[in-house]
N, C-alpha and C positions, 0 to 999 in steps of 0.2 A: 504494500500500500504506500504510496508515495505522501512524501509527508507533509500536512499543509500550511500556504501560506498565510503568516500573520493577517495581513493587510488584504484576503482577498474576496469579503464579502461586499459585491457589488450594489448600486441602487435600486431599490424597487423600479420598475419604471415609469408609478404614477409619478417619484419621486423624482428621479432623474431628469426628466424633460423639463421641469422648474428650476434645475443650476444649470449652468456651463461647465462647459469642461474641465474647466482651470478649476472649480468648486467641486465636482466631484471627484477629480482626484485628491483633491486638499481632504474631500470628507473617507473616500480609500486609505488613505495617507495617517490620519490621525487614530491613532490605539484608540480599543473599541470603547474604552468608559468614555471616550471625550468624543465621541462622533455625535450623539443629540445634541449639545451643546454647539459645535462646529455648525452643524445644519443649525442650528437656531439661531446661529449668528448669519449665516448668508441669506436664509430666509426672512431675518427683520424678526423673528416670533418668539416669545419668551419658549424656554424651555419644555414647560407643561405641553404646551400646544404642537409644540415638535415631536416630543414623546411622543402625541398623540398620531398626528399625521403620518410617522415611521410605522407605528401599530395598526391603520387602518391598510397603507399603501401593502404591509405586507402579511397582510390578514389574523394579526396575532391580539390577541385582549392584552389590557395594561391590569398588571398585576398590583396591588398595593397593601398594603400593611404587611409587606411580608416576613415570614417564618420559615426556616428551614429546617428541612427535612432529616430529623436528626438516624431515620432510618435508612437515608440513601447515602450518607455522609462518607462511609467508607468505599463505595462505588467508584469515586473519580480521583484522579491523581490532585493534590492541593496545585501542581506545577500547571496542569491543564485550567483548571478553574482559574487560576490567578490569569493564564495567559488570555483566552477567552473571554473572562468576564461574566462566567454562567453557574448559576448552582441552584441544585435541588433546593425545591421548595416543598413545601403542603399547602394543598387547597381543601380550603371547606368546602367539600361533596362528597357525600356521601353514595355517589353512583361510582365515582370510581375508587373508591375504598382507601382515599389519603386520608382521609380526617379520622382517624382511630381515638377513640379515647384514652383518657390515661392509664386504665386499667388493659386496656388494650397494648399500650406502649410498651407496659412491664415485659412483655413476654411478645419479644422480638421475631415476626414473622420468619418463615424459613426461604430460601434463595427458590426453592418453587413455588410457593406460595404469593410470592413478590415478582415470578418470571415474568407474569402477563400483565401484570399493572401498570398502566400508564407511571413515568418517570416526566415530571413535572418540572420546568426548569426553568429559572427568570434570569432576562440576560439582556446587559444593556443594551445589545443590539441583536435586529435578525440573522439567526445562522445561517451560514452558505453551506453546502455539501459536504467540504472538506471536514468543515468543526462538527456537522453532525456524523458522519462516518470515524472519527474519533473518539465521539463519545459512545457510539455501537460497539467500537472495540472494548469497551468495559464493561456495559450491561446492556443484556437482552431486551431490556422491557419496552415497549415505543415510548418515543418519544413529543412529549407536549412542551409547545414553547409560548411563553408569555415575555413580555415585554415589558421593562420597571425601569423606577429614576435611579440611572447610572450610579450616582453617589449611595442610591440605598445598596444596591447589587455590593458593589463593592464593600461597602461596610459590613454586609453580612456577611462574603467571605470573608472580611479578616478575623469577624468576632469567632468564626466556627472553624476557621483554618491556623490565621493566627496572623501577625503581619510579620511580612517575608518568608509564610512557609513554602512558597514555592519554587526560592531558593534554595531552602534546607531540605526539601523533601528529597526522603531519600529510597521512597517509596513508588516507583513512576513507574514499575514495574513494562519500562521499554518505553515509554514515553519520552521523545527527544523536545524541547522548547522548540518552537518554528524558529524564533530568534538565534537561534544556536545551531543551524542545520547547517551553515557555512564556518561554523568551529569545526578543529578537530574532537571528537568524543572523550578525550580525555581530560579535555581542556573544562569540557562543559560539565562533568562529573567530579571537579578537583575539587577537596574541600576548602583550596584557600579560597579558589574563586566563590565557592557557595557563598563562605563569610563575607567576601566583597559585596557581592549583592544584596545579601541581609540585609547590611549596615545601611547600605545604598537607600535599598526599601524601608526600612524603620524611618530613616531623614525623611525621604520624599512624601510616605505618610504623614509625619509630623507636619510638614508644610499643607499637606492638602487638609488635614487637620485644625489649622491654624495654630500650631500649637506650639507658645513662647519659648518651652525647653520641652529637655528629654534626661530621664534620669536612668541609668543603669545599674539596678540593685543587687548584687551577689544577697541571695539567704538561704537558709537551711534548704537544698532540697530542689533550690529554684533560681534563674536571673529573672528576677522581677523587670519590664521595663514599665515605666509612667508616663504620659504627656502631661505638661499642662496646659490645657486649653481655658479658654476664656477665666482662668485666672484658679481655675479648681485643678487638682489634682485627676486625673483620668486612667487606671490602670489598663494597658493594651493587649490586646489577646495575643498567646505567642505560641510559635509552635512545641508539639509535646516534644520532641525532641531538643528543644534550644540549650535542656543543660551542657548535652556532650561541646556545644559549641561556644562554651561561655571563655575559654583562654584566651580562643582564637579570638572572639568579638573584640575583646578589651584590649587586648595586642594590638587589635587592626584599626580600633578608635585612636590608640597613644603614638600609632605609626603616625596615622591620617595626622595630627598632631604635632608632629615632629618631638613628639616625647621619651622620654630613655622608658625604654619595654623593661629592660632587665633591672629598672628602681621600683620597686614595689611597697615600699616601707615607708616612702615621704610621700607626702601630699607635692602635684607638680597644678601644672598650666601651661594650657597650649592654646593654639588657634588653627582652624580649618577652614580653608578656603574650599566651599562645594559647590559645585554645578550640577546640576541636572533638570531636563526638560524648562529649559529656557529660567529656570530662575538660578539665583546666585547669593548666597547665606556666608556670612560670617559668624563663622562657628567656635564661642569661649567655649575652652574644656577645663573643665576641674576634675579632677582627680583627688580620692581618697582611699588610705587602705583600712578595712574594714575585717572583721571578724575571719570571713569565707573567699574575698575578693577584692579588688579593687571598684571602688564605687565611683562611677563617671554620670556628670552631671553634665548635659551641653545646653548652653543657651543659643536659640536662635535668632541672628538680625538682617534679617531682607532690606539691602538698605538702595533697592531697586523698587521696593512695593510700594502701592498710591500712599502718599502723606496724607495726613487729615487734615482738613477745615476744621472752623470754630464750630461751624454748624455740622460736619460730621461725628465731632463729639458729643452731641446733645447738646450744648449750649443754646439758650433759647436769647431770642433778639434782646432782650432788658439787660442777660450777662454779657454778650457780647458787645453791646453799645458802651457797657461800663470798664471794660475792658480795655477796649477801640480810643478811650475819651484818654486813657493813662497811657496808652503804648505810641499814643502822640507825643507826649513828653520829649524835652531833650536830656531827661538828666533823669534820677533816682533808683531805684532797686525794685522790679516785681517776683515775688518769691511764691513759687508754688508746691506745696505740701501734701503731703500724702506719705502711706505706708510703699515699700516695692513693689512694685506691680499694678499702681495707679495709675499712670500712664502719666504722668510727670513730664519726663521728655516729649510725651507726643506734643503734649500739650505748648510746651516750650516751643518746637519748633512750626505748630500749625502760629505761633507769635511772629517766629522771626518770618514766615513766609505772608503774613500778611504787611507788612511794615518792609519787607523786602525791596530793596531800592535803586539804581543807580547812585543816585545820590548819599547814599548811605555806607559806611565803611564798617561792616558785620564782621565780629572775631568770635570761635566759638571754642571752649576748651570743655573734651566732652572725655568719658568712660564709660563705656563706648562708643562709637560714633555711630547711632544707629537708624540715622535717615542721610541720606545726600543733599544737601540746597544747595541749588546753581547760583552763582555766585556770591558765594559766602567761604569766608576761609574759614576752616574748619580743623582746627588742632585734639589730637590725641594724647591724653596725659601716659607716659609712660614714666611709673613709681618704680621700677624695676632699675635703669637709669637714672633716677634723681627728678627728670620731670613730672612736678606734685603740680595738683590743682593751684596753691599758692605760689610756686615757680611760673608755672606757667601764664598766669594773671601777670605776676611784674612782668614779665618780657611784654604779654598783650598791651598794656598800656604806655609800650613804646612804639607803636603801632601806628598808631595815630584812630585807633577805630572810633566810631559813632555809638555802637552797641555791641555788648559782651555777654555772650552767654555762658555761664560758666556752670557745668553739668551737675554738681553737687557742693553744696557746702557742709565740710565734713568735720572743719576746725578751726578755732579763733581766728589761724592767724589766714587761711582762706577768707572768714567773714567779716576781719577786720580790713583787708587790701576790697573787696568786693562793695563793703560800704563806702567807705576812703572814693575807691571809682565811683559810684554813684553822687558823690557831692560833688565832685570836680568836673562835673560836665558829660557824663556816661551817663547812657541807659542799660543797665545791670538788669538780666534775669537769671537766676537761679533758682534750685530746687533744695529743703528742709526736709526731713522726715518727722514732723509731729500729727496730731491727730486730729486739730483742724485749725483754722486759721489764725485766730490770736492766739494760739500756742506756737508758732513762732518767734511771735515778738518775745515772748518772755525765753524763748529757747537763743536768742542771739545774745540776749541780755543774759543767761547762763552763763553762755560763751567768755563772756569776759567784754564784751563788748558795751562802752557808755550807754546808758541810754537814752539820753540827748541825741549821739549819733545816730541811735535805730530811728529814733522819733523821729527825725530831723529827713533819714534815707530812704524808708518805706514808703510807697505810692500806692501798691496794692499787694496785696496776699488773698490767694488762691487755694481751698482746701481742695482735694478733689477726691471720688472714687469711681471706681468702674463696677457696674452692675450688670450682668446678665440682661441681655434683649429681649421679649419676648419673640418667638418663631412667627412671621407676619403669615405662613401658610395655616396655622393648626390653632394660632389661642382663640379664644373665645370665651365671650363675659359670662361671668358666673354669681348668682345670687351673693350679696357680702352679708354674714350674720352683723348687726347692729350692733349690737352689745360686743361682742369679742371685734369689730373694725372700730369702735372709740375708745377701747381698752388699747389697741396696738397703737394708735395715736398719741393718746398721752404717753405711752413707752416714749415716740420717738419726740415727744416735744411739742405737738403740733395739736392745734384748738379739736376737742376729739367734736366738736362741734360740727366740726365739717365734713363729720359721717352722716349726717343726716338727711344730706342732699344726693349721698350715694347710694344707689341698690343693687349695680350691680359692677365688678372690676373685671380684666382680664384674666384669664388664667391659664397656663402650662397647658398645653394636652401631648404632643407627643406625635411625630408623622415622618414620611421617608425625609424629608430634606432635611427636618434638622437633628435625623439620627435618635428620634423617641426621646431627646432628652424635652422640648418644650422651648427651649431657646437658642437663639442664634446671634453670634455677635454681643460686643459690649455696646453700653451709652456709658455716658460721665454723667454724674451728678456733681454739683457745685456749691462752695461757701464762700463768695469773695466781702472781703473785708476792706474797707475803702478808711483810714483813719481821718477821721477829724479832729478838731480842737481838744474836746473832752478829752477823746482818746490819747492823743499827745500827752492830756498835763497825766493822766494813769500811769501812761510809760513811764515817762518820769518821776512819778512816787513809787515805781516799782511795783506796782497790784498786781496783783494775781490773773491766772489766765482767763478762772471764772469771771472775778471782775472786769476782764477785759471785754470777754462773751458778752456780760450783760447788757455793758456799755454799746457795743457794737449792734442786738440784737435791740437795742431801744432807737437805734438809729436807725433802724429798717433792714441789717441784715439777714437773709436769709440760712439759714442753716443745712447743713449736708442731710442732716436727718426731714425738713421741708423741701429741701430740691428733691430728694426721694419721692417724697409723699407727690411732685409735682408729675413726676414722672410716672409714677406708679397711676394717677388718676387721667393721664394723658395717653392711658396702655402698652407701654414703654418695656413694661419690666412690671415685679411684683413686690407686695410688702416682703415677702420674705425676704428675697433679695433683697432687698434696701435694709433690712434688720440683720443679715449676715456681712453687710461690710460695713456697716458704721455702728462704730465704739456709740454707742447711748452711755452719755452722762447724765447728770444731774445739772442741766443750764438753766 
């Protein structure tokens, strides 16, 4: 049987007559999870509608809410599945005997009993002859095809296969990759190259993912791997076999790294430069030796992918105009605050790209440098060599810049040269870690810093957090109980009064696009603090942060825990969310 190729399922041909040439090859051309997305890009039609029009042109139903067939599961090679893009599923029907009950599951049909049943399979795109004649080679049973959203297909292979089992699979039982029929067979069986492509596939998940790092856990028994995506912890399905390959992984991570393999006893750091399928990541490695292993942490920075707008963070027209009215300024310090992982820098530089100028002379001193802006120079602090964020500020200020962004402030003598610039004619933005806005002023004043000077350099502070989005395909409003929505109100601070206007909010449901979790993507909620008078003389009697708060919150600022609540009532996101990322005090 001649072996087939990747790329060779052709267009229906209600389908074809609608592109050119040059479009249908592009749609031949592009791996099978990304082909509805391609046509829906040449056709002008969001995705759903494409889906759809592949499904009628080639006579197949659109599968949904899918489940796989954890009876067919050993059936097909993980390396075929991954290549193709198809996997048993279960359909609710009972005519042709998929839908067994639980009691039914326990006690696992026999291989004749299962010969003549329909083998049900969703797959992001229609088979050609070649991939169905492949999958004959593994089981008797005929074959039914349905058609699903690519992103779901795939996610349900990795949850049931694992990600990258189909580089490690070691089970293909004659199964050669299409991708691999111009290797020699030895090449394509080696286990170093398996672990290359693992590795490959874990990253490349993690990007499609979204997912800001990647953790590599040696424990008892197991390599744990994790993503985190939208700011939570995610552990990833992997294959059973990934222990035997756990030397080689962590070898092949500290190579990619340019890290000494034969040190296993210190903590190191590297960096990876990765490409694959048109994107390009800078890759921090840390490294630590742990119990069982060495445990790798890698952080991811696309520093190719779209930058954000004010308005793509959620900022609503009242904070960005107050915002807009200070980043006119020619002088003083805007400080934005947050825990790791609040999006601090995005936020920093969706500033410098609005104010972005010829006229302007932009200097940035970052760790790391994790967006590109065209014409802005843009400095790397390297601590390893002696260039510290305070080093690298004096040189800036021989520069001659207009504006200085300096990525953190971590130390007096950083926060003492960064206000110092801010009175002498700079516009200063930096980033604090406190937990919301007037707990910075008292955190600089910690520092050692006058506070005449802070009073005197501050124009604005920015608390911020990031909160899960609701999925715009699957939520939908849900009755709110009265009494428990103005009890979670007074939790967050906010008049529970304002439940009474409500009956009903968004809420989570769960669907192929956004992977059953309920949501998709971050927003930002916000606390900006704008000092006035009063505020000043507090600085300067040294009050506290509460009294800061209070002062601030009688002057009309709004609070992280009310920008939630604004967002939560705008369908944005939900209470919970907003109660799992912001500290509730007592203001």
């Amino acid at each position: 049987m001649p072996l087939p190729p990747l790329l060779s399922a052709p267009l229906p041909p209600a389908l074809a007559e609608r592109l050119t040439a040059d479009q249908q090859q592009a749609v031949a051309e592009t791996p099978r999870g990304g082909r509805i997305a391609r046509l829906a890009a040449d056709l002008g039609l969001d995705e759903s509608a494409a889906l759809a029009l592949v499904a009628e042109a080639a006579g197949l139903t659109v599968a949904s809410n899918l489940e796989a067939d954890p009876l067919a599961r050993g059936l097909l090679p993980a390396r075929l599945v991954h290549d193709y893009q198809a996997i048993p599923i279960r359909v609710e029907s009972e005519a042709d005997g998929s839908d067994r009950g639980e009691a039914d599951r326990a006690e696992r049909p026999t291989a004749e009993e299962l010969a003549g049943t329909p083998l049900h399979l969703a797959t992001a795109w229609p088979a050609d002859e070649a991939m169905q004649d492949w999958l004959r080679t593994f089981t008797p049973r005929p074959l039914v095809w349905h058609l699903a959203v690519p992103e779901r297909v795939h996610q349900l292979i990795i949850e049931n296969f694992g990600v990258g089992s189909g580089s490690l699979d070691d089970g293909d039982e004659g199964y050669l990759a299409p991708e691999a029929v111009a290797a020699p067979v030895e090449e394509a069986v080696d286990e170093d190259a398996a672990v290359v492509r693992f590795v490959t596939d874990v990253i490349a998940q993690a990007v499609t993912d979204n997912a800001t790092d990647i953790h590599f856990e040696p424990q008892e028994g197991q390599l744990r791997i994790r993503y985190r995506v939208d700011g939570l912890l995610v552990p990833v399905p992997v294959p059973e076999n990934l222990l035997r390959f756990q030397d080689a992984i962590i070898s092949r991570l500290k190579i990619m790294a340019r890290l000494n393999i034969s040190e296993k006893r210190l903590p190191q750091d590297g960096r990876i430069n990765f490409k694959a399928a048109g994107t390009t990541l800078d890759i921090r490695v840390s490294t630590i030796p742990t119990i069982y292993a060495e445990s790798i942490s890698l952080r991811l920075l696309n520093q190719k992918k779209e930058a954000y707008t004010m308005e793509r963070l959620g900022m609503s027209p009242e904070e960005q105009a107050a915002i807009m009215h200070v980043l006119d300024f020619p002088h003083g310090i805007v400080l934005v605050t947050g825990p790791t992982g609040s999006g601090k820098s995005t936020s920093l530089n969706a500033f410098l790209r609005k104010i972005n100028s010829t006229d302007l002379r932009i200097v940035t001193i970052e760790d790391p440098i994790e967006y590109e802006v065209p014409g802005v120079n843009q400095m790397q602090v390297r601590p390893e060599i002696g260039l510290s964020f305070a080093g690298a500020l004096r040189h800036v200020l021989r520069q001659d810049p207009d504006v200085i962004m300096v990525g953190e402030i971590r130390d007096r003598e950083t926060a003492d040269i960064a206000i110092r610039a801010s009175l002498t004619g700079h516009l200063v933005f930096s980033t604090l870690h406190t937990n919301d806005a007037p707990g910075a002023i008292t955190r600089l004043i910690d520092m050692g810093i006058e506070p005449f000077l802070v009073a005197s350099a501050i124009e604005l502070v920015i608390a911020q957090r990031l909160v899960r989005r609701l999925c715009p395909e699957c939520s939908r409003p849900e009755p709110v109980p009265k009494l428990k929505l103005r009890d979670t109100l007074a939790i967050l601070g906010v008049d529970p009064a304002e439940a009474d206007a409500v009956t009903t909010l968004k809420a989570p449901v769960g669907c192929d696009r956004c992977r059953g979790t309920g949501y998709r993507g971050r927003i930002g909620i916000f606390e900006i603090l704008r000092p006035n008078d009063e505020l000043h003389e507090l600085v300067l009697k040294r009050e506290s942060t509460r009294a800061l708060t209070q002062c601030a919150r009688r002057h009309g600022m709004r609070t992280l825990e009310q920008s939630g609540w604004e967002k939560v009532r705008a369908g944005h996101t939900t209470l919970d969310e907003v109660l799992r990322v912001v500290t509730v005090t007592d203001k």
